[in-house]
C-alpha positions as CSV (number, residue, x, y, z in Angstrom):
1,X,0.0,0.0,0.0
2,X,1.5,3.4,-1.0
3,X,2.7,5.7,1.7
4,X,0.2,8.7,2.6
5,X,1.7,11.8,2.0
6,X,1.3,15.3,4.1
7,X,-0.5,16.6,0.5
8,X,-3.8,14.6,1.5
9,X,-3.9,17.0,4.6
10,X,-4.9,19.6,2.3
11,X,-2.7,23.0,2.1
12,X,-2.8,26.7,4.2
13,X,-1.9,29.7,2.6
14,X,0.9,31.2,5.7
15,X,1.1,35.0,5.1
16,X,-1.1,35.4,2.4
17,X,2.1,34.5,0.3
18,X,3.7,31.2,1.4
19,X,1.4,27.7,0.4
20,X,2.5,24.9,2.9
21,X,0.8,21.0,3.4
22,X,-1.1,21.4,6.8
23,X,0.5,18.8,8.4
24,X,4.3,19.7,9.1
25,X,7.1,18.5,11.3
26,X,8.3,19.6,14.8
27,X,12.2,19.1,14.7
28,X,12.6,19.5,18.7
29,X,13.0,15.5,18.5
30,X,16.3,15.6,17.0
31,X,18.1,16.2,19.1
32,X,19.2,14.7,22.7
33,X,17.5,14.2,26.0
34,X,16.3,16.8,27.5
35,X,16.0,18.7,24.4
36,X,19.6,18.6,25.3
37,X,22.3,18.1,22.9
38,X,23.4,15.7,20.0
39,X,20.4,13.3,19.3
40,X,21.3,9.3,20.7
41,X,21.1,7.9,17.1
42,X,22.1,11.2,14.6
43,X,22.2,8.5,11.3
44,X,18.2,8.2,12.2
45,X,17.8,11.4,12.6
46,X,19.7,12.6,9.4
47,X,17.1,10.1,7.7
48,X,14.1,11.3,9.3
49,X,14.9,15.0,7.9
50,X,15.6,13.2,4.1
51,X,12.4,11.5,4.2
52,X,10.7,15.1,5.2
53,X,10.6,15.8,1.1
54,X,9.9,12.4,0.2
55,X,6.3,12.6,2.3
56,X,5.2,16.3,0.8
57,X,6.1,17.7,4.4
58,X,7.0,21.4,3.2
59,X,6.7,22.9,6.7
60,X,9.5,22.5,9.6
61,X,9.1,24.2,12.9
62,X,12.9,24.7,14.6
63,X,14.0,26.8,17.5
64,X,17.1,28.0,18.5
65,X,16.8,26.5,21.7
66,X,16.2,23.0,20.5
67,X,19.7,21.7,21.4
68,X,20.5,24.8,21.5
69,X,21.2,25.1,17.7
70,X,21.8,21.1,17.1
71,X,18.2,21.3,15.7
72,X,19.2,24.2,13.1
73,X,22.3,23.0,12.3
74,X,20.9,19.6,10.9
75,X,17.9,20.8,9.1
76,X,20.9,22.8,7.1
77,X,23.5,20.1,7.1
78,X,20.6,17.6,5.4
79,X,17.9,20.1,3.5
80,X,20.2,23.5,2.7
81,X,19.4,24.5,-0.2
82,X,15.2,24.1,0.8
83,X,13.5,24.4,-2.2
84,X,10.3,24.5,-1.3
85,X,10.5,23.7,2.3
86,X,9.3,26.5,4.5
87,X,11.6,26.6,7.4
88,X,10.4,28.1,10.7
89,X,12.4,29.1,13.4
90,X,12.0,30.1,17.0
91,X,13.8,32.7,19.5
92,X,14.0,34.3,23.0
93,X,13.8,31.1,24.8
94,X,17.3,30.4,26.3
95,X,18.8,27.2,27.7
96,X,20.5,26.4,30.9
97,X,20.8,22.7,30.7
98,X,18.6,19.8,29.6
99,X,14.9,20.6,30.0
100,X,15.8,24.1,31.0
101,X,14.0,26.7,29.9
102,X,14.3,30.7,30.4
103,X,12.6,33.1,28.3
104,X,14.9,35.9,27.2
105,X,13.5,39.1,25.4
106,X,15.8,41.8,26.0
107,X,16.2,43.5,22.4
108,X,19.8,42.9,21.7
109,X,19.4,39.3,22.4
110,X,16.4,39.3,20.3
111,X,18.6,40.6,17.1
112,X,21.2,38.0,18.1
113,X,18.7,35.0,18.3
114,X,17.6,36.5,14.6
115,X,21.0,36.7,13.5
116,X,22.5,33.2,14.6
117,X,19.7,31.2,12.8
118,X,20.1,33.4,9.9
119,X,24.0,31.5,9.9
120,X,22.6,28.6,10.9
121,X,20.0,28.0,8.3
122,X,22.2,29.7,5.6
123,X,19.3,31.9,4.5
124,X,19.0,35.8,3.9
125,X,16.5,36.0,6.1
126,X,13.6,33.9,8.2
127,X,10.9,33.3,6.0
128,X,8.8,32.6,9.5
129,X,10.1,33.3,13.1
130,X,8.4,32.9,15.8
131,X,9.0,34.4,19.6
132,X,9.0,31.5,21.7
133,X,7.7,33.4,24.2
134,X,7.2,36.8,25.6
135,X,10.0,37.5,27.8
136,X,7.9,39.2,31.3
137,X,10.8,40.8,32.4
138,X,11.1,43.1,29.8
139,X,7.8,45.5,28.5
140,X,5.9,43.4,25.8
141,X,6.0,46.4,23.0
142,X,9.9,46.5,23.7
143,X,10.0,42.8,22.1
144,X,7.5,43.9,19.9
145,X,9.3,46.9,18.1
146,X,12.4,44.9,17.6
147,X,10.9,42.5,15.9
148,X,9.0,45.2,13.6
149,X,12.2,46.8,12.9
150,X,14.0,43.3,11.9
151,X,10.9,42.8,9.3
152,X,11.3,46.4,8.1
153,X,15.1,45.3,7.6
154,X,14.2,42.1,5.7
155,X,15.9,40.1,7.9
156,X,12.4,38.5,8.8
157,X,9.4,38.0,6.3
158,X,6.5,36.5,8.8
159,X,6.3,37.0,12.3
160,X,4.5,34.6,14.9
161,X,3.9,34.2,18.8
162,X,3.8,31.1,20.6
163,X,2.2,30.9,23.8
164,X,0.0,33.6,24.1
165,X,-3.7,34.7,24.6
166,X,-5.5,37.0,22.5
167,X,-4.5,39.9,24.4
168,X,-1.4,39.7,24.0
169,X,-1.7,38.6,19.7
170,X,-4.1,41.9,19.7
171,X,-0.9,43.9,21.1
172,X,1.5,42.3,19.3
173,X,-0.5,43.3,15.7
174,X,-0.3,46.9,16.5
175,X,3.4,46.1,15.4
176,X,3.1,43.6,12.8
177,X,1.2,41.2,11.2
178,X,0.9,38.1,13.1
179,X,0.5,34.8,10.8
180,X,1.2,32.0,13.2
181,X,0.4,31.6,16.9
182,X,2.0,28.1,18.2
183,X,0.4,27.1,21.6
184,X,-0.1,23.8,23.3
185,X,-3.2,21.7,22.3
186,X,-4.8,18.5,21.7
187,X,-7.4,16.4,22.6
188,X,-6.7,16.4,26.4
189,X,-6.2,20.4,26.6
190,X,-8.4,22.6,25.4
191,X,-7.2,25.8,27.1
192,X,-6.7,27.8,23.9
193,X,-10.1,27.6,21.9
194,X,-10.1,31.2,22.2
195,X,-6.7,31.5,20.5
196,X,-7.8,29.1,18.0
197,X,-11.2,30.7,17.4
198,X,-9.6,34.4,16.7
199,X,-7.0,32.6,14.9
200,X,-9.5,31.2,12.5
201,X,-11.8,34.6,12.4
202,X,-8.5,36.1,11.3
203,X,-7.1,33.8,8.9
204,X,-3.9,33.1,11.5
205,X,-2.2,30.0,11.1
206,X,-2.6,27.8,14.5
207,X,0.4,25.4,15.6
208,X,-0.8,22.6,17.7
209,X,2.7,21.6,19.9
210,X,1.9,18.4,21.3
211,X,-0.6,17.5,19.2
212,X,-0.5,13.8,19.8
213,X,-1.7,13.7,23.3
214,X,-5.3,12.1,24.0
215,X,-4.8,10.4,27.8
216,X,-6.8,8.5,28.9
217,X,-9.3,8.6,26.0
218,X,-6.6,6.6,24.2
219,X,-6.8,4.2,27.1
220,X,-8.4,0.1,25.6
221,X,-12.0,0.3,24.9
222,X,-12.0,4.5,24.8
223,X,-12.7,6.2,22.5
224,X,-10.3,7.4,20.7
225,X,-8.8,3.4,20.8
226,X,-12.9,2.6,19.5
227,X,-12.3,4.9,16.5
228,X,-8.9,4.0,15.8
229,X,-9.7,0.0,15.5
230,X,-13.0,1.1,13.6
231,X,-10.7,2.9,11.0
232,X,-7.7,0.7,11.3
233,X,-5.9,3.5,12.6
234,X,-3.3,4.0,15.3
235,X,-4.6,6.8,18.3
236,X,-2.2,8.9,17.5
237,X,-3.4,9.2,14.0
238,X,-6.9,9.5,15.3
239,X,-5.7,12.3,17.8
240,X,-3.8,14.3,14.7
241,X,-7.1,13.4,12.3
242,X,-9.5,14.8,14.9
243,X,-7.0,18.5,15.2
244,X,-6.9,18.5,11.6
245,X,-10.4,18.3,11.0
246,X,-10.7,20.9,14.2
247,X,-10.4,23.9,12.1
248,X,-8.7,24.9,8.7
249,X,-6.2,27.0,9.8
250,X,-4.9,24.4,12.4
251,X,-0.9,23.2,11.1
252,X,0.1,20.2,13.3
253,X,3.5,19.6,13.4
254,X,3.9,16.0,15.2
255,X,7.8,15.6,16.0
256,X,10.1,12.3,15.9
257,X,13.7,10.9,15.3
258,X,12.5,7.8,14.2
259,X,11.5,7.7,10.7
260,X,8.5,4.4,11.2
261,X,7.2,7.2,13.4
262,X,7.6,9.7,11.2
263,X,5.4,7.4,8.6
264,X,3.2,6.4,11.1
265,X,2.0,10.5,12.0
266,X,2.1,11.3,8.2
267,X,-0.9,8.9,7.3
268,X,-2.9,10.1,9.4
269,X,-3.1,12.6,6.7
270,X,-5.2,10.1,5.1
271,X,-7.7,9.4,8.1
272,X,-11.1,10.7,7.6
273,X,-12.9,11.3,10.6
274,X,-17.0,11.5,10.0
275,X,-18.8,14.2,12.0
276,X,-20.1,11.7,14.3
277,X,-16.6,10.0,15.2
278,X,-15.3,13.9,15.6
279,X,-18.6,15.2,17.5
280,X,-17.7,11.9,19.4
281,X,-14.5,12.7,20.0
282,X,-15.0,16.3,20.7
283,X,-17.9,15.7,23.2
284,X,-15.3,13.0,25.1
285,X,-12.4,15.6,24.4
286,X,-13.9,18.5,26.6
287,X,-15.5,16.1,28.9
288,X,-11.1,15.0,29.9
């Protein structure tokens, strides 16, 4: 049986200018524990980024902090030049050890973070970055007029947020345009329906991070494990089906360093949910 590919997830137009499959690929996985590091098996993970073009996956979410930069620097050791892969990238988070995090917004460091993947990548600028988050030590607009003055540079073309609420996207657009907010959610957390709604009312793409999660409802004889066995499915596909038939501006972007896995999240590009199985699942989802 052929391999699904990330085309049957159907396509999202990112910017107004930049058509990417809906289903993408979070490249936190490749690299060590912790988010720490060199990844255990680096041959596997230098195969999971070649099959990346091979499965119509045109989107890749990085961050500088993944590692820090091990993530960057394989994405351009393996796919440099990228054709038609839309590379995203991430700053402002800064790492103290393995699963140490410490947001950082100061403006200088904010051009630096923009700067260093710029070398990394071995691009002219960031087609999409992303602040990883909003540093609360230093005034939100600060971060924000950095950033507006990078895209005035050219040294960004799109800018997103990641983990916010609409408050802070509605302050952040009296900057810039925001095209992508990536928070956490799945089937199991909920918390930013409101993002996603004024997300979708405004045409912003959403990034699911953790999209695979369902609980308990993947637990035997739930019923995301009913709907799975009904459709020959794995839960994890049924999880990523259910967010991609959510809303149509929601881009998934299930990580791995194993490429099975890798095959494994891509078909579920191919699993149709019906309105009852995803009412079903909804209904179970906000019930968790």
């Amino acid at each position: 049986m052929a391999q699904t590919t990330a085309a049957a997830s159907g396509t999202f137009l990112l910017g107004g200018d930049i058509q990417i499959n809906r289903l993408g690929f979070g490249a936190m996985r490749i690299t060590g524990k912790g988010i720490w590091g060199e990844p255990e098996d680096r041959p596997e993970a230098i195969r999971v980024l070649k099959r990346l073009p091979e499965l119509d996956i045109n989107f890749i979410d990085t961050a500088d902090a993944y590692g820090p930069d091990i993530s960057e620097d394989l994405i351009r050791e393996v796919l440099h030049p990228y054709g038609n892969i839309l590379v995203a990238t991430k700053g402002a988070n800064t790492r103290q050890g393995p699963d140490q995090w410490h947001a950082v917004g100061r403006p200088e460091y904010l051009r630096q973070a923009v700067l260093m993947s710029i070398r990394r990548l071995g691009v002219e600028r960031i087609d999409l970055w992303q602040l990883h988050r909003i540093d609360p030590q230093t005034d939100r607009d600060v971060q924000f007029r950095v950033i507006a003055d990078m895209q005035r540079e050219g040294l960004i073309r799109h800018v997103g947020l990641s983990e916010v609420n609409v408050e802070e996207i509605k302050a952040a657009e009296k900057h810039f345009k925001v095209v992508s907010v990536q928070n956490l959610y799945n089937l199991v957390n909920r918390q930013s329906e409101a993002v996603l709604d004024y997300c979708e009312q405004n045409n912003i793409g959403f990034i699911p991070w953790f999209p695979l999660a369902a609980g308990n409802l993947s637990k035997p004889g739930g019923i995301v494990d009913s709907v799975a066995k009904k459709l020959d499915a794995t839960p994890s596909q049924v999880a990523l089906a259910w967010i991609l038939k959510r809303s149509p501006v929601m881009l998934p972007i299930p990580g791995t360093g194993k490429v099975a896995h890798l095959d494994e999240n891509t078909a579920a590009a191919g699993v149709t949910l019906s309105d009852e199985d995803f009412a079903a699942l909804d209904k179970a989802s906000k019930e968790a």
